[in-house]
C-alpha positions, 0 to 999 in steps of 0.5 A: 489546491493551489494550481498557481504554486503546487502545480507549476512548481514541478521539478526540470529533470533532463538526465536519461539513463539507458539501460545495460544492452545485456539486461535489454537482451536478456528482458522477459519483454524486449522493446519491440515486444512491448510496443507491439502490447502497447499498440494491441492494448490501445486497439483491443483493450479486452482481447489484451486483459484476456491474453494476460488472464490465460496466463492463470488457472481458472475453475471456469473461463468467462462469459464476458471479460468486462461488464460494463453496463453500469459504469463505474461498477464494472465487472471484469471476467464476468461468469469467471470462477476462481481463487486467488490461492489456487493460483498462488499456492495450489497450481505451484504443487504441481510443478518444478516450483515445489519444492522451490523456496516460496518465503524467506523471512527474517526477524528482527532478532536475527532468527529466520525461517524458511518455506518451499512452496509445498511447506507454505501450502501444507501450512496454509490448509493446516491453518485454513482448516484450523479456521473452518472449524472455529465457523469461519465461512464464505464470505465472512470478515477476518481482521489481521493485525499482524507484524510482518511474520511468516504467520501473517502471510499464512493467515491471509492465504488461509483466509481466502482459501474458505472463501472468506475476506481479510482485511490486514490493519497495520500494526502500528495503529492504535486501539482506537484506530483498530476498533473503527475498522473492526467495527465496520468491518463487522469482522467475526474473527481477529487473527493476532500475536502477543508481540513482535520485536520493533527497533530492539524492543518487543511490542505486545500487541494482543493487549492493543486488540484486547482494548479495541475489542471492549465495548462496541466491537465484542458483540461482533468478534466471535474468536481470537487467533494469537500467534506466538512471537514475543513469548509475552504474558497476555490474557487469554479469554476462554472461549474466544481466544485460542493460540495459533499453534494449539489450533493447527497441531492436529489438523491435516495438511490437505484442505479443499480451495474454495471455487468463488466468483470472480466478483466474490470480495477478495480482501479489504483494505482500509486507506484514508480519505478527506473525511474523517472516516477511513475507506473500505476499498474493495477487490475483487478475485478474477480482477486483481489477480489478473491485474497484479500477475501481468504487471508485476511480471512486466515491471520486474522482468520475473526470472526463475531464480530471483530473489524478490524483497519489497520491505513493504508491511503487509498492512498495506496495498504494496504489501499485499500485491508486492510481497504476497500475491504477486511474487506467489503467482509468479513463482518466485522466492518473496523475502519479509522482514520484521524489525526496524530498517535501523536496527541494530544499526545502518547496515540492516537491509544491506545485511539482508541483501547480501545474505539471501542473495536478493536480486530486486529491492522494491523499497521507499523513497523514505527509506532511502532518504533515511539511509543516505543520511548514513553515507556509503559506508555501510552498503559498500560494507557488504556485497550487493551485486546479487542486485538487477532491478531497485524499485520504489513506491509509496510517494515522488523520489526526488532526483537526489534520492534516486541518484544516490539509489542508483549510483551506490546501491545498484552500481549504476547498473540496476535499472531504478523503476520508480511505481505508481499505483494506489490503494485503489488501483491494487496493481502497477499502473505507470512505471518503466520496465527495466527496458526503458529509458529512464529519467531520476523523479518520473513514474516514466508511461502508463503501463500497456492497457492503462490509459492516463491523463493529466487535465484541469479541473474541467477535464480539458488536457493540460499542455506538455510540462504544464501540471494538472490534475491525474485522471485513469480514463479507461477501467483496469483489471485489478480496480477495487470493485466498491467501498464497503457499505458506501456506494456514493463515496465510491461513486465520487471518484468518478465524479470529481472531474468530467468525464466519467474519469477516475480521480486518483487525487494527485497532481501530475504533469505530463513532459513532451516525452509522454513521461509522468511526473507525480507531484503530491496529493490533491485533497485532504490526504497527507503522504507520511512516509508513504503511509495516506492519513486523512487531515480529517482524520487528524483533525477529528483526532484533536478534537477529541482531546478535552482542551481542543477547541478545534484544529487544522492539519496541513502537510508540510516538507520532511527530509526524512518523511517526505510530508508530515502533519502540523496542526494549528489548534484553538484551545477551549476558553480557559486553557492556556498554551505550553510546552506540555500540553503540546507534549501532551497533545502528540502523545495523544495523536499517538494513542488515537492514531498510532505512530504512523500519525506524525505530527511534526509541529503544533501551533497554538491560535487565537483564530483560523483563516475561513470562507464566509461560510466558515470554512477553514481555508488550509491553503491559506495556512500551507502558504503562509507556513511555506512562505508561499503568495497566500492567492486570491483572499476574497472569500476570507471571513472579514475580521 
């Protein structure tokens, strides 16, 4: 990391916003209110997390609401029982949210389907009934490659309903890229579709997992669910696999909640760290739901009529807290759509806004910069006043983007919460409320009962406006409790700064007024459109291709994409450069990866700035490519 340009080049923003006195007045959590939680979070950190926990349903209330007798595998709501899904789902049957609509969600080809609450948990015991009687238990692995459909959403729920742990991969990830995270799952089941429209055209998908499944994977995956969609031909393995539709037919709409610990894994989620292979984050049930309910209600001020759309894809963490667990227990109408934001043309989210009414929009900053490239025409086309609250997550928002999302989506009436959360932290952990002021490009103050800070790499408090490195110094109710089968990487971020602190991997500064302002990533791991993939990642993909010698990935500015990857890559001797082998080499990133691997450019070399030891120095690389001081060159390998 280069501390002397990264770090001090953190963008000047003065301009505050207020918000509307009628939204302050009609807040569920007024300014009094929330420094009153700020002030009780500070002096009774666990009497606060409790508070937040009594808000929920519990099979049985905790012995002690944090364990943390061996830090960093702290324990919270220790002797607790639970599910996530009771309180999502079941609890709901029992209220005026009945018969409320629980999900809307749209398809690319302009179909839609609509569910109650009632209608979505009937489903849901339908499908986890389906599941116990193809084995599936307790504690058991199910892989979801999935597209955004009702289906997916269902499976999850229906998963953890048994007892059993998901882990949703992206749908956009290659054979390969699916494999690793089955095999280390050690999945039993994989729950799928044949295909799902993309962009105007129908992407099968079952032949993706088919291929991943050969070899190494097939000895532990005993079934296949395949969700109707695309209405495609696939193969169906007799035994093995077995359509969605087929196995919930006959099953009864009632199935029991499983009653699991509150330390029981909940679900897993693979994200992408400095190595090549990706991380197994962990959470947990007592936790996470805890966490996700308190601060998504605080941020998005939660009112019983909202219409709540984050375009998240569920194969992410935002997709998880943000369109499935958190609207769920909170009540609210949660809205998922499946096709490209482009398609058929510019207007499509603004379309869907406007149609169903929608009251806040939690989206990217990449998604804003991809539709502002449009202009105004298309969202003045359409009525957005239903809008109260804009959201973004995933990367930094520049002032320019969020001025445009202000101004021309939300009126500049709507409050513009701009998150930051990660994989690891499973819930929000700086934003504003839409209570507070706001600064264009600032995540603004930890929320109440998160405690953050911005240090060097020696763990001494950085000075107001000077950038450092983002540190959490107090755990946090929906922390991931591990990494699968990986204790000591778990364990490394806690180590990687002094002080027992968690190390979130990005570069911050802290302005006189308290407010955080996040700048990128620290290590290895690029932002893509909001998506984490690992240089390694990259790097190890490269080098399986046969005319790559080695390879080195930094990330570079996107006006769309906000980073993407380029590569400078040795051939093998005998190999010559061209335009077709480099045509060649990102068609193979493609198939490694997936599309969600973009590599911008490529650069053919004879040779790659090192360390004495051999090690490739990437930052020499950035700056040269960014026309940066290249700093201190004294460990490079002499010529």
């Amino acid at each position: 990391m280069d501390q002397s340009g990264t770090l001090d080049s953190l963008l000047q923003e003065e301009r505050v916003f207020r918000p509307l006195p009628q939204l302050v007045i009609e807040a569920n959590v007024n300014p009094q209110e929330l420094e009153a939680a700020r002030r009780q979070a500070e002096t009774d950190p666990l009497g606060y997390w409790e508070e937040a926990a009594d808000e929920l349903d519990w099979f049985k209330k905790w012995d002690q609401v944090l364990d943390d007798s061996n830090p960093p595998f702290y324990r919270w709501f220790a002797g607790a029982r639970c599910n996530v899904v009771y309180n999502a789902l079941d609890r709901h049957i029992e209220t005026g949210n009945k018969n409320k609509l629980a999900l809307i969600w749209e398809g690319e080809p302009g179909d839609s389907r609509k569910y109650t609450y009632y209608e979505l948990y009937r489903e849901v015991n339908r499908f986890s009934n389906a599941l116990r009687s193809l084995g599936l238990g307790k504690g058991d692995r199910v892989v979801v490659y999935m597209p955004p459909l009702p289906e997916t959403l269902i499976a999850m729920l229906a998963i953890v309903k048994l007892g059993a742990v998901h882990s949703v991969v992206y749908a956009g990830f290659s054979a390969k890229a699916l494999r690793s995270r089955i095999r280390d799952a050690e999945a039993k089941m994989v729950v799928t579709a044949d295909g799902f429209y993309r962009n105007g055209r129908v992407i099968k998908l079952k032949n993706t997992v088919d291929e991943a499944l050969v070899g190494a994977c097939s000895d532990c995956v005993d079934s296949m669910v395949v969700v109707h969609r695309a209405k495609v031909e696939v193969d169906m393995v007799e035994g093995r696999d077995f359509w969605y539709e087929d196995l919930i037919r006959q099953e009864r709409s009632e199935s029991p909640t499983e009653v699991m610990d509150a330390q029981d894994p909940l679900f897993m989620l693979y994200t992408s760290g400095t190595t090549g292979q990706p991380k197994g984050v962990i959470h947990a049930h007592g936790g996470y739901m805890v966490g996700v309910h308190r601060t998504l209600g605080q941020v998005f001020d939660i009112k019983p009529t909202d219409i709540f759309w984050c375009t998240a894809d569920p194969g992410w963490i935002t997709g998880h807290s943000s369109v499935v667990y958190g609207p769920l227990m909170a009540g609210t109408t949660t809205v998922m759509y499946e096709g490209h934001p482009l398609y058929p043309q510019a207007d499509r989210m603004w379309n869907i806004v406007a149609k169903h009414g929608v009251t806040v929009f939690y989206t990217t900053p990449t998604l804003i910069r991809m539709l502002m490239r449009f202009g105004t025409q298309y969202p003045k086309r359409f009525d957005l006043t239903s809008l109260r609250l804009l959201g973004t997550v995933g990367e930094s928002i520049s002032p320019e983007a969020w001025l445009w999302f202000y101004k021309n989506i939300g009126r500049s009436e709507c409050p513009l919460l701009d998150t930051w959360w990660q994989t690891e932290t499973g819930m929000f952990m700086i934003s504003p409320l839409p209570i507070s002021l706001l600064k264009p490009g600032s995540v603004t103050r930890p929320l109440p009962g998160i405690e953050a800070a911005v240090v060097d790499k020696d763990g001494k408090p950085a000075p107001p406006g000077k950038g450092g490195l983002l540190v959490l110094t107090r755990p946090w109710p929906a922390m991931m409790t591990g990494l699968f089968k990986d204790e000591d990487r778990y364990k490394e971020y806690w180590q990687q700064v002094p002080g027992g602190v968690y190390f979130a991997g990005d570069v911050a500064k802290k302005d006189e007024d308290g407010y955080y302002w996040i700048q990128g990533r620290a290590d290895d791991v690029l932002n893509i459109a909001g998506h984490r993939i690992g240089t390694a990642e990259l790097e190890n993909a490269f080098g399986a291709h046969r005319a790559v010698s080695e390879a080195a990935v930094i990330g570079v500015p996107d006006r769309i994409k906000g980073e993407v990857a380029k590569a400078f890559i040795l051939l093998n001797p005998g190999i010559e450069p061209s335009d077709d082998l480099n045509k060649e080499l990102k068609r193979h990133i493609k198939n490694e990866l997936g599309p969600v691997a973009v590599v911008k450019s490529i650069e053919f070399r004879d040779s790659l700035p090192r360390t004495r030891s051999g090690k490739i120095m990437r930052r020499v690389l950035k700056a040269q490519e960014l026309g940066q001081d290249v700093g201190d060159l004294t460990t490079l390998e002499a010529d």
